[in-house]
C-alpha positions as a printed Julia matrix, in Angstrom:
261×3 Matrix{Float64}:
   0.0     0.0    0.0
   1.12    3.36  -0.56
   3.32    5.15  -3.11
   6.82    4.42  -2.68
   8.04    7.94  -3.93
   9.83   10.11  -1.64
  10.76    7.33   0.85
  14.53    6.46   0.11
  16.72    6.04   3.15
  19.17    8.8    3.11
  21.88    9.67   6.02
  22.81    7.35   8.59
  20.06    4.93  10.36
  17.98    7.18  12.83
  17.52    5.94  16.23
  14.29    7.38  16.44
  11.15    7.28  13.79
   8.42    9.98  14.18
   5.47    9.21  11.84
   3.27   11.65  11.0
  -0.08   11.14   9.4
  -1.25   13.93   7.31
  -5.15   14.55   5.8
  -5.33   18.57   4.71
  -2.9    19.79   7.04
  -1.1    22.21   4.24
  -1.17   25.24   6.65
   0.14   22.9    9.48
   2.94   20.54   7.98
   5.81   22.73   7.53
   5.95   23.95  11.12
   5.1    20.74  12.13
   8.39   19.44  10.55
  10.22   22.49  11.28
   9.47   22.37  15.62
  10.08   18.48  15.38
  13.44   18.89  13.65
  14.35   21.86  16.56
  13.44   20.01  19.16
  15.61   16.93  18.22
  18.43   19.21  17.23
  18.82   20.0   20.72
  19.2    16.33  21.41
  22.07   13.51  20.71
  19.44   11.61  19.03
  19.04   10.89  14.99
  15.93   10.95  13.83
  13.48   10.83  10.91
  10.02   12.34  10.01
   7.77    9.75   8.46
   5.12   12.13   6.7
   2.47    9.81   5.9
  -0.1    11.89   3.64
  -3.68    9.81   4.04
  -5.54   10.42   1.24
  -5.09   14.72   1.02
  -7.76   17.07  -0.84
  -5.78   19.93  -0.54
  -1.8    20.25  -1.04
  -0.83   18.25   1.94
   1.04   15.8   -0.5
   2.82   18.88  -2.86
   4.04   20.33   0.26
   5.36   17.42   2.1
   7.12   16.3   -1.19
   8.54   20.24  -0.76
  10.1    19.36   2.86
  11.58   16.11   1.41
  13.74   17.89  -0.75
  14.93   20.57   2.12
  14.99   18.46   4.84
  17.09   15.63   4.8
  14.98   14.01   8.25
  11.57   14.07   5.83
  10.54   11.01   3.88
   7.1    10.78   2.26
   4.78    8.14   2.03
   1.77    8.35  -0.04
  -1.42    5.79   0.52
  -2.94    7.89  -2.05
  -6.62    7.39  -0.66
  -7.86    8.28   2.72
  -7.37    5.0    4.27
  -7.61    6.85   8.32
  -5.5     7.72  10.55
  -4.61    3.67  11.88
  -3.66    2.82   8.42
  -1.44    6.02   7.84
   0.39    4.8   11.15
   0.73    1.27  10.86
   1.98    1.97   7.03
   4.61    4.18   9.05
   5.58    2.02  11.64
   5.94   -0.36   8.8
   8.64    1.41   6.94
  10.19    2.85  10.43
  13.8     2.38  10.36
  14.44    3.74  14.43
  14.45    1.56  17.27
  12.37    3.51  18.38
   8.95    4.88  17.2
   7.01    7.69  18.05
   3.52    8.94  17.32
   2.96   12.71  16.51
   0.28   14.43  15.23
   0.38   17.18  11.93
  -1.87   19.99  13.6
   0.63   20.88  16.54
  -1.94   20.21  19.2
   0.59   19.18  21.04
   4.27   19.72  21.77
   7.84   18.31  20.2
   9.73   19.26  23.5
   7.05   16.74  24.96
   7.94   14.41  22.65
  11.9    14.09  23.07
  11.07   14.24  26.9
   8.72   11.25  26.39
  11.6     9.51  25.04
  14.0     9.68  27.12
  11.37    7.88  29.93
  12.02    4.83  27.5
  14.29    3.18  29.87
  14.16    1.07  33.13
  12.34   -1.87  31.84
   9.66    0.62  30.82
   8.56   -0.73  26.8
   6.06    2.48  26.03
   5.31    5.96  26.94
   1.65    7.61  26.81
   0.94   11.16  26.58
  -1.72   12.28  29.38
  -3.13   15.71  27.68
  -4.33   18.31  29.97
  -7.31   19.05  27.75
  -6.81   22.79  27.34
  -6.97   22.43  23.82
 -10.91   20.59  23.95
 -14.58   21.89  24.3
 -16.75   20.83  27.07
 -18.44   17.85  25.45
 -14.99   16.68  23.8
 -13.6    16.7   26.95
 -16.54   14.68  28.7
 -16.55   12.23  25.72
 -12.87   11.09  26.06
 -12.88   11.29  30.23
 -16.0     8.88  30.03
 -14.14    6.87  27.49
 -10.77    6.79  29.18
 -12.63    5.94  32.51
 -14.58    2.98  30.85
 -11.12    1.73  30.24
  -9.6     2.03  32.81
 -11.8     0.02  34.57
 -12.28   -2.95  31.7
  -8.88   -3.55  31.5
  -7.4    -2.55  35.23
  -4.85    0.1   34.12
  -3.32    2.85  35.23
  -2.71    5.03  32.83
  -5.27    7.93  32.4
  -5.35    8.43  28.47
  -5.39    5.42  26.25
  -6.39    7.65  23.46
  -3.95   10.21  23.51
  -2.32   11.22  19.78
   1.46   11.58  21.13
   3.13    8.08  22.16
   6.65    6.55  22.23
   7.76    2.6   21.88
  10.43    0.5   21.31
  10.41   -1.0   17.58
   9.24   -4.82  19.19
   6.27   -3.27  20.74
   4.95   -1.65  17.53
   5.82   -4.74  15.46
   4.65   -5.08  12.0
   1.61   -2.89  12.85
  -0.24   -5.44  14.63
  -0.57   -2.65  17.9
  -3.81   -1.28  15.45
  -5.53   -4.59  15.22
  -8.56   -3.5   17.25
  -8.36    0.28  16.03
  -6.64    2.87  17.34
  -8.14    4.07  20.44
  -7.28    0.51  22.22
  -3.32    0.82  21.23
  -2.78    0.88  24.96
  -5.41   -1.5   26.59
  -3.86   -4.3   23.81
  -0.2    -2.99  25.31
  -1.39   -3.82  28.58
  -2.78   -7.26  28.09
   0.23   -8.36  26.36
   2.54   -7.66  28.91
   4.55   -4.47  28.11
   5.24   -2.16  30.7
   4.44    1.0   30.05
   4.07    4.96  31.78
   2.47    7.93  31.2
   3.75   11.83  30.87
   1.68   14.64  31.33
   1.61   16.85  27.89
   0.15   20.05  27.15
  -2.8    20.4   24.33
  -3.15   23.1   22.0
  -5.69   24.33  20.56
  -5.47   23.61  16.75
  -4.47   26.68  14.86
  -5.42   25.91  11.35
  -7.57   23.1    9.64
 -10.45   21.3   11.16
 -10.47   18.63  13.61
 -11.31   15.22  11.66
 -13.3    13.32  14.23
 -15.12   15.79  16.53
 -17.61   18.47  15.64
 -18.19   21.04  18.02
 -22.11   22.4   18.33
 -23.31   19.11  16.48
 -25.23   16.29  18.61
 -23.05   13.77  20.11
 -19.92   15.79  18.17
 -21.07   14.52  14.85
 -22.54   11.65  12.49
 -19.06   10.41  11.94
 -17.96   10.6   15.56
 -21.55    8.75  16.18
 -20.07    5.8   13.89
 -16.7     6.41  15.55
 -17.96    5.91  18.77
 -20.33    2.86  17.73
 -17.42    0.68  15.36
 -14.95    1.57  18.51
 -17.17    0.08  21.06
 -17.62   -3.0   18.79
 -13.72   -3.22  18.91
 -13.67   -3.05  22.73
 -15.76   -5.96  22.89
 -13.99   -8.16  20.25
 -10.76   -7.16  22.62
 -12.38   -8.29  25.51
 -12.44  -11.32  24.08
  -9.51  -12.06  22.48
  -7.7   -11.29  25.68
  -6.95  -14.81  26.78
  -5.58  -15.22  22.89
  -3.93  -12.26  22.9
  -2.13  -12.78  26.43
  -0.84  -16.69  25.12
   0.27  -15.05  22.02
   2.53  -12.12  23.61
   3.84  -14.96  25.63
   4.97  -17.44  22.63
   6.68  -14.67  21.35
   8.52  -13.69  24.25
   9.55  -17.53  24.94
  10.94  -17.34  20.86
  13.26  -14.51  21.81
């Protein structure tokens, strides 16, 4: 899947991999790369920006392919049809060349310096790092949606952490895998973390409020945010109950693979 131009591996092999999915974020991209590549600058570690355009109506794709040819950390990955935001990151995570891979998100909601501090938690037996957003950034009912949401979780699956659904997150390459972290959608990335045995923690980030674009997912001032967070909510709690029950299966299988290495 995807268009292959714009992804050749140049420079040496980055120990980090930042993918970045992209639908019509051409007023956001270019600072988006430019704050990401300052806030690693500052840092010992290498890194790459994994612009993965889903699917763009507007000239998300013409000015990522512009940032590829001035920045040598860019590489471009095209799925050429909005496939949503899971596939743009599993297609990343796929071609990720870093040990380590992080999740960012194009409208600068939240922070880069976040980001490299997230990292450097990666350590102490500790597998993957959550963001925990302050919801500054959020309406009222926004807000209310993903407490309820993170609370429900919380409580299915005995965790900790406060915000499964969080858009910033850091992991070692084995934890991502080929992608199979997205098998039950995106929102449950962390709950599936936590029955297979990773250990993970949490850091508090700020949330911005987004600057240009629209938000894809939540409308404010429409009923229950939206018809297409309505089917969001509806396919997502589907997925919660198909993980529920593929937790014994998905516990065994975590363990075979952990016996194999």
């Amino acid at each position: 899947m995807g268009d292959p131009e714009n992804e050749e591996m140049r420079g040496p092999k980055p120990q980090v991999s930042v993918v970045v999915p992209c639908y019509n974020e051409q007023d956001n991209i270019e600072n988006c790369v430019n704050q990401l590549d300052e806030a690693f600058h500052r840092t010992r570690l290498l890194h790459e920006i994994l612009l993965v355009n889903d699917g763009s109506t507007d000239e998300t794709l013409k000015r990522a392919r512009s940032l590829y040819e001035s920045h040598l950390s860019v590489r471009v990955i095209d799925l050429v049809r909005n496939c949503g935001k899971a596939v743009a990151l599993k297609e990343g995570v796929r071609r990720a060349r870093g040990e380590l891979i992080a999740f960012f998100d194009a409208d600068l909601q939240y922070t880069p310096g976040d980001l490299v501090e997230m990292i450097s938690r990666l350590n102490n037996g500790i597998d993957f790092v959550n963001g925990s957003r302050d919801y500054n950034g959020y309406g009222a009912s926004r807000t209310a949606f993903s407490r309820l949401y993170n609370r429900a979780v919380r409580l299915l699956f005995r965790m900790q952490l406060r915000d499964s659904n969080c858009g910033i997150k850091v992991m070692k390459k084995e934890v991502a895998g080929a992608g199979t972290i997205f098998d039950y959608g995106l929102p449950l990335v962390v709950p599936l973390l936590k029955v297979r045995g990773f250990e993970a923690t949490e850091f508090p980030v700020t949330l911005h409020e987004r600057k240009n674009g629209e938000s894809k997912y939540f409308q404010n001032g429409h009923f229950l945010g939206g018809s297409k967070n309505v089917r969001d909510i509806t396919y997502h709690s589907i997925m919660l109950l198909n993980l529920i029950a593929h937790i014994p299966l998905e516990s065994m299988r975590q363990g075979m693979t952990r016996q194999q290495a």
